[in-house]
C-alpha positions as CSV (number, residue, x, y, z in Angstrom):
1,X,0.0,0.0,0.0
2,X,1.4,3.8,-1.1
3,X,1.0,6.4,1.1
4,X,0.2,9.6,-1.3
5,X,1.9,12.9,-0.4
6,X,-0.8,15.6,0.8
7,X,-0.3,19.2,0.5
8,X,-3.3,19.6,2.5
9,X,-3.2,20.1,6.4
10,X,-5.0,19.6,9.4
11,X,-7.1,23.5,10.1
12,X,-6.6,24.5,6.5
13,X,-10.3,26.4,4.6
14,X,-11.0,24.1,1.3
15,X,-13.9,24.2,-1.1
16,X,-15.5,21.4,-2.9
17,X,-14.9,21.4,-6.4
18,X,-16.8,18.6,-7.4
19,X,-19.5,16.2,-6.6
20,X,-22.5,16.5,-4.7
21,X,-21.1,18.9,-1.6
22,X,-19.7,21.2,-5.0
23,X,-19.3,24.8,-3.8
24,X,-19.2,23.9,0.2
25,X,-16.1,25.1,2.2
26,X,-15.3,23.5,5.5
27,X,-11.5,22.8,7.8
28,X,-10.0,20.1,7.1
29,X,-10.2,17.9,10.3
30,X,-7.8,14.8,9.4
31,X,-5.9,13.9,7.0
32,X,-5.3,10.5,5.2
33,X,-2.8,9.6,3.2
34,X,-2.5,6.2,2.7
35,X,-6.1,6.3,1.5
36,X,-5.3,9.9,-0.5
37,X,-8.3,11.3,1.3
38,X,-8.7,14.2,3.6
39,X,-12.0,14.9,6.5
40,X,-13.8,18.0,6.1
41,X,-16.2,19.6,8.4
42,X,-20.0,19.7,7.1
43,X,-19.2,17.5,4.1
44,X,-19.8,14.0,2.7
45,X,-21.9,13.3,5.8
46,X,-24.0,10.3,6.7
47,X,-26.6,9.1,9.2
48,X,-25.0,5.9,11.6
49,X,-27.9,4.1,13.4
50,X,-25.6,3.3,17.0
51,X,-27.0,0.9,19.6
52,X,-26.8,2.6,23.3
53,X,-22.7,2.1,24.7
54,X,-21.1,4.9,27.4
55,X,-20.7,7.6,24.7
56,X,-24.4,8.0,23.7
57,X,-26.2,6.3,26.2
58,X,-29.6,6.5,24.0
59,X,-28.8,5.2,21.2
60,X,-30.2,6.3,18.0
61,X,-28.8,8.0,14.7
62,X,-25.5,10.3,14.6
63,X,-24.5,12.1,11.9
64,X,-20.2,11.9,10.9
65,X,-18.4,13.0,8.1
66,X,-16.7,10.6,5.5
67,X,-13.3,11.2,4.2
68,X,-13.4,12.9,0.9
69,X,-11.2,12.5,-1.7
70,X,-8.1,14.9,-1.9
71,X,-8.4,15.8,-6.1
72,X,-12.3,17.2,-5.4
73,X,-11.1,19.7,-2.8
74,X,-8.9,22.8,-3.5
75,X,-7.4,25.1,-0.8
76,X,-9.2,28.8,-0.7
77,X,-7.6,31.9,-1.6
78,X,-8.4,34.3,0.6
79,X,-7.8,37.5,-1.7
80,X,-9.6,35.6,-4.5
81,X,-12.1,33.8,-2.5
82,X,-11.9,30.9,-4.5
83,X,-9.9,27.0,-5.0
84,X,-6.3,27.0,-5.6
85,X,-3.7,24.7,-6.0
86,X,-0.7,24.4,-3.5
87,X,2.9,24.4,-4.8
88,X,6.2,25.1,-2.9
89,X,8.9,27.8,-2.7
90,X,12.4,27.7,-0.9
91,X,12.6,31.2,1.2
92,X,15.7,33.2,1.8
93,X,16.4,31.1,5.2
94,X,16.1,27.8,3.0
95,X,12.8,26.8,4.7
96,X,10.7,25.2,2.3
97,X,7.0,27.2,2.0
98,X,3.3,26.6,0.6
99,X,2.2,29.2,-1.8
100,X,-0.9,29.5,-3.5
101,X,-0.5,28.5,-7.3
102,X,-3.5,31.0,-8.0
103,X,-2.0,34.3,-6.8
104,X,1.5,33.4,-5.5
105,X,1.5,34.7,-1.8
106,X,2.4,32.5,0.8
107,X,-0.2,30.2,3.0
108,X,0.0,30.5,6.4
């Protein structure tokens, strides 16, 4: 099994590009790269009957959030308010840095 690089992190704003959730933005909450998939907040959710344990004593159905796949989301611009790409630059201390494909500033 491969483990895919992500350029995504954990607490970064992305936007659905496509599929069903297309147009949503929500944090990424995990990421998972030997599946090549990242968990983000408010989408690709689904309804899990559970049978009463100590964590929800009822019972009942709780909604979680799949993992979706890593080529439908794109990170969001900020000053263009919509997806870009991530790509890499080496600074003037040698530290390697994310930068946004779609304007060229740096992500922080």
């Amino acid at each position: 099994m491969s483990i895919f690089k992500i350029r995504l992190k954990k607490g970064d704003t992305v936007v659905v590009r496509s599929g069903k959730y297309k147009g949503k933005t929500g944090k990424v909450l995990a990421t998972h790269p030997s599946e090549n998939k990242v968990t983000v907040e408010n989408v690709n959710l689904y309804k899990k009957h559970v049978k009463p344990n100590r964590q929800h004593p009822q019972g009942g159905i709780i909604e979680m959030t799949r993992p979706i796949d890593v080529s439908k989301v794109g990170i969001l611009d900020p000053t263009s308010k919509m997806a870009s790409r991530i790509g890499f630059k080496i600074d003037k201390e040698g530290k390697k840095i994310r930068v946004f494909k779609r304007g060229g500033k740096d992500i922080k």
